[in-house]
N, C-alpha and C positions, 0 to 999 in steps of 0.2 A: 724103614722106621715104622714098624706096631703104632696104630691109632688104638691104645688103650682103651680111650672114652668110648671109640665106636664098637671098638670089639665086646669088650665087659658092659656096656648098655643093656640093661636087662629086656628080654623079648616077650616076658610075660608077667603079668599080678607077681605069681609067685617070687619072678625074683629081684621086684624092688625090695629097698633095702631104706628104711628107717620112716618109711611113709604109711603104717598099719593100718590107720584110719582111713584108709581109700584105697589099699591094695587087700586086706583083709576078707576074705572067702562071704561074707557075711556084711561086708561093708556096703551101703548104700551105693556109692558110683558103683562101684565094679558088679554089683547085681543090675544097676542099669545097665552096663554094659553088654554084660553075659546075655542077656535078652533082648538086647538090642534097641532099649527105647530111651539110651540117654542123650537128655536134650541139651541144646546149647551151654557150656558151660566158661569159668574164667577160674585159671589157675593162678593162687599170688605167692611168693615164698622167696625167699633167698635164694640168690644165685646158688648152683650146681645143687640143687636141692631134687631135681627129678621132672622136672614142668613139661620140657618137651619129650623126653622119655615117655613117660603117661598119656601125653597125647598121642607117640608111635602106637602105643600099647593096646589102646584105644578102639585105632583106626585096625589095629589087626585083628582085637577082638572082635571088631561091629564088620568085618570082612569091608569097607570103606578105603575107597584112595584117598590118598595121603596127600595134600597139596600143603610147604610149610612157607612161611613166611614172614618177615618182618616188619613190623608198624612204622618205620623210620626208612624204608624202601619201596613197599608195596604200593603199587598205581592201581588205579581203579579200572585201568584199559585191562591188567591182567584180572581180578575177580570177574570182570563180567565177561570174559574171554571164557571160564570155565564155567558159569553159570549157564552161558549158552551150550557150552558141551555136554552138558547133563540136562538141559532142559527138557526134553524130548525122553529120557531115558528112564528106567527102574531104580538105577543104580544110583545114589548119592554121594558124593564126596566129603571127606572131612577137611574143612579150612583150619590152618594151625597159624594163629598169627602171635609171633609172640614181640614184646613190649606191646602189648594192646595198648596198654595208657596213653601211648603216642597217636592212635588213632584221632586226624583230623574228624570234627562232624559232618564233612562233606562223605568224609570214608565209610562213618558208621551209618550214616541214612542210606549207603549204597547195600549195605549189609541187610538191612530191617524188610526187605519184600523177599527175599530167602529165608530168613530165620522166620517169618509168622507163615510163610506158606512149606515152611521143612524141607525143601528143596536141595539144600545143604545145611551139613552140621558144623556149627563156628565154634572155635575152641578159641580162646585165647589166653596168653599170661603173661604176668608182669613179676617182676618183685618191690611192685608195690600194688598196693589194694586198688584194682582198676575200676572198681565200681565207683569211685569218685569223682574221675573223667570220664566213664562214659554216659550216654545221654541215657534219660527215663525212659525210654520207649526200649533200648536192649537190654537193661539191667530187668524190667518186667519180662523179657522174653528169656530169662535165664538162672541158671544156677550160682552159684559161688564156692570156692573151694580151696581152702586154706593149705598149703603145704609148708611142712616145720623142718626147720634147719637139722640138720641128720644129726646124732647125737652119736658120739663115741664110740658108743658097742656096735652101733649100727657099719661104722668107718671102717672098725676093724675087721668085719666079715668081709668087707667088701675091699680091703686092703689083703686079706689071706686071700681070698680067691683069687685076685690079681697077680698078686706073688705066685701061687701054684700053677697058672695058667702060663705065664710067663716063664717059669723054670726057673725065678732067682732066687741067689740063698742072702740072709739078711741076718741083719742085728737084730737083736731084739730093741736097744733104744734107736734104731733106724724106724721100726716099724711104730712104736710107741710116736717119732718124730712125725712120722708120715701124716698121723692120726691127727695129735695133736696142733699142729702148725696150719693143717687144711681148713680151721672156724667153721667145720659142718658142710664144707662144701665137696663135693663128691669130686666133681669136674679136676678140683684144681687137685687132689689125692693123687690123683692117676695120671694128671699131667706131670707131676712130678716126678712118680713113681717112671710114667714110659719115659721122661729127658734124662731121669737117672742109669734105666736099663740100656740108654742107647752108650753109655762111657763105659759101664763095669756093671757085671752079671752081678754081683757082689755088692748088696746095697750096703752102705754106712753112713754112721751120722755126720761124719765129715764129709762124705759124696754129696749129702741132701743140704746139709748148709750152705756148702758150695755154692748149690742152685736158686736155696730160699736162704738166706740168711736169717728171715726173721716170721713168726708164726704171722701167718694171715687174721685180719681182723674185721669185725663184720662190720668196721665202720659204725660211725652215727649218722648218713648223711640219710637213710632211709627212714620214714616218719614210725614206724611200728620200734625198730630199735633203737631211734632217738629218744621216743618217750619212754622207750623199756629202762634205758641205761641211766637217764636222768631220774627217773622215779626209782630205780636201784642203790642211787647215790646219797638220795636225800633219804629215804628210807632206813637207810643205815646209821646216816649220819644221826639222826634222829632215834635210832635205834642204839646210839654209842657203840657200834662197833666200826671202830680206829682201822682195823686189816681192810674188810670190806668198802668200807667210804673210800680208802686210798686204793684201792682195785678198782673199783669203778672212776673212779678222778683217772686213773690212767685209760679206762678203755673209751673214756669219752674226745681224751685228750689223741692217743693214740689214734683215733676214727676221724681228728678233723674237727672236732669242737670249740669252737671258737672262746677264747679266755671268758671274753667280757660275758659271754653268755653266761658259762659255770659261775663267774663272779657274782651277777646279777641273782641264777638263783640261789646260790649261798646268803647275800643278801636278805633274799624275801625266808629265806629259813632261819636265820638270826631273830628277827624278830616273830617270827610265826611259831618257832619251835623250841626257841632259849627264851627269850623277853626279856621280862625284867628278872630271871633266875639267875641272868649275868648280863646285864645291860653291856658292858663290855663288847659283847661277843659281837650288836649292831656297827659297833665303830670301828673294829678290827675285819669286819667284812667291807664295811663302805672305804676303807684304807684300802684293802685288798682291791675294789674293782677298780679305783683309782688309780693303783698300783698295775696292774695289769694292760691298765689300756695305755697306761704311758711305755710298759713296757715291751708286753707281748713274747711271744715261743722265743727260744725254749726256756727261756729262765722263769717265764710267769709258772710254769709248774712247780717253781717251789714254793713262790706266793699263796698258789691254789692251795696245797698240799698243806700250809703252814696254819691256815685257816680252815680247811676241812679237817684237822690233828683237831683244833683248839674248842671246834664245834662239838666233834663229837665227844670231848673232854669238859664241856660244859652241863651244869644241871641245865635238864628241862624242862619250860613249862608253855601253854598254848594258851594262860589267859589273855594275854589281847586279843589273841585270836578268838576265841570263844566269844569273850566280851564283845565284840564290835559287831560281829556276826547275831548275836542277841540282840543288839540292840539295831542295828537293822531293821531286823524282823520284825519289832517292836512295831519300827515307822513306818514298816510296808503295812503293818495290821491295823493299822490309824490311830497309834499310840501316840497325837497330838497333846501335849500337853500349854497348857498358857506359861507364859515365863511371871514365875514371882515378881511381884514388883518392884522388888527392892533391889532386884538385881539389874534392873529395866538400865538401858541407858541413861545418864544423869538424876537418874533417882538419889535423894538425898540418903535415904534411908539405909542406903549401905554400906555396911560395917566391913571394914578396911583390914582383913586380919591381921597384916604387920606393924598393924595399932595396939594387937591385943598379946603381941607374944608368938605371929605364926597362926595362929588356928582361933575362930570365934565361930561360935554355932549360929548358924540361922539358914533360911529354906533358900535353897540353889533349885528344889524341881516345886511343880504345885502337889502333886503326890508322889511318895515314894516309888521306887523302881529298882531294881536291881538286877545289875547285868555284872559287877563284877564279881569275882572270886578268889582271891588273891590263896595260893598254896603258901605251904610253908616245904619252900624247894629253893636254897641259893639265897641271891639277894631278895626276891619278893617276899621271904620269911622274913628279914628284915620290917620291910616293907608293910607289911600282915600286920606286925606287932607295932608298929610305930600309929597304923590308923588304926586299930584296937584299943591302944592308950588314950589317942586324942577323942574318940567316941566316949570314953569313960568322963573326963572333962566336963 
């Protein structure tokens, strides 16, 4: 059985595939490299994105042995095992640890008298931003370096050369499936592509369903596309596009997202981003979370669904939002004002408006202020005109 991954792993710069910003002739690593003076570095991205490839790539450029490892296995009896093997020598080793983020601080203080005396070169990567968990003493002894989920066109080059390499002949929506379903991940492309070549030379999209019934998904459980997908949702929703808001309701739901969460920020987007342009739309979300926690998957995504439709189907407006935030700012700037007196507790002097018909004029601040802004959008139009008439009064 063909190891795909290991055969098609590219051996050099040139033939990664969807990572230009760090393989690119001209790009900052790879000119450290080529010269040999690049310092410790932390690779973060999505799985099957290239992480430990670049570190092979690396260690071949800078002519360095290759020692690889993982944060969730590695003992400190083996780093210092190798530290003393090169002590003495010219030559330095490349350390590849990957999950770094799992590094104990007993692990990484073993690290810090190699990296400030250059002794060895530490690479490590996560797919998640490991500068978070490691400590201040290695994040100043090092670089950072972001790698991006491989995109499409990128998949398919790297799907045709696997297919040619291999000698198989395919569908064209076999190969469009390959692309597709793999969520930018290289790894799992190929893993598919070799369990498929191992049944039938002859790829099709019934051979690959077979094996993946359903397209891979980059999840939300990682903090970079947690907030992507949640900010992708409300953005829309807010943006009133209905396609979009229900696309991302599903890739939040499909990754793992917990209802009450989605409920909660639909919630605080009711009234941050509709208001009072459909007062409505707060009580049909506070129904909605209420709804959700009693019920839960799978049927809470029609609830969700029902309510990000009606969201993005409502006028918008952000005066409370605005408003309250103004006036804030106000208080934070030492916009103390004295309270009227007549509004004082048991002051005699004030005037009761549902004495007067609903509305009587008299002083609620000691001087004017104005934070709100009321649009004419939905019901705050309403609203607009109704405090407009009583002003006249």
């Amino acid at each position: 059985m063909s190891d795909f991954t290991q055969l098609l792993r590219p051996k050099n710069f040139d033939e990664i595939v969807g990572q230009e910003h760090l393989s690119a002739k001209n790009s900052p690593l790879r000119v450290l490299c080529e010269k040999g003076v690049l310092g410790h570095s932390f690779f973060y991205g999505p799985a099957g994105c290239g992480k430990t490839s670049l570190a092979r790539i690396i260690a071949k450029t800078m002519d360095l042995p290759f020692y690889e490892f993982n944060a969730t296995s590695i003992k400190i009896e083996q780093l210092r095992k190798i530290f003393e093997q090169y002590k003495n020598t010219l030559q330095k080793p490349l350390l590849f640890i990957d999950e770094v983020h799992r590094l104990a601080k007993n692990q990484q203080e073993v690290l810090l008298p190699v990296m400030e005396n250059n002794s060895v070169l530490i690479i490590g990567a996560s797919t998640e931003n490991p500068f978070f968990s490691l400590t201040s003493a290695i994040r100043s002894r090092s670089m950072l370096f972001e790698l991006n989920t491989i995109k499409n066109e990128a998949l398919y080059k790297l799907c045709d050369r696997a297919l040619i390499y291999a000698n198989l002949s395919y569908d064209d929506e076999a190969r469009e499936y390959l692309v597709l379903s793999s969520g930018g991940d290289a790894r799992s492309l190929l893993k598919l592509l070799e369990f498929s070549s191992n049944i039938d030379k002859h790829i099709t999209l019934e051979l690959l369903k077979s094996l993946r019934p359903n397209a891979l998904s980059t999840g939300s459980s990682e903090a970079g596309v947690h907030y992507d997908l949640v900010s992708a949702m409300i953005k829309s929703i807010r943006g009133s596009d209905m396609d979009a808001s229900i696309y991302y309701l599903a890739r939040l739901i499909d990754g793992g997202e917990s209802a009450d969460f989605i409920a909660r920020r639909l919630v605080i987007l009711a009234s941050e981003d509709i208001g009072n342009a459909n007062p409505q739309a707060l009580t049909l979300c506070t129904s909605t979370m209420t709804s959700v926690s009693k019920i839960g998957y799978p049927e809470a995504r029609i609830i969700l669904a029902q309510a990000v439709i009606y969201l993005c189907a409502s006028p918008k407006s952000n005066t409370s939002y605005l408003a309250i935030n103004s006036a804030l700012q106000a208080v934070n700037d030492g916009v103390m004002l004295d309270i009227p007196e007549n509004i004082t507790q048991q002051n005699k002097n004030y005037l009761y408006p549902h004495d007067f018909g609903g509305y009587v004029k008299q002083n609620y601040l000691s001087k004017p202020l104005k934070f709100v802004e009321l649009k004419e959008i939905g019901y705050e139009k309403k609203m607009k005109e109704w405090q407009e008439n009583i002003i006249k009064l």
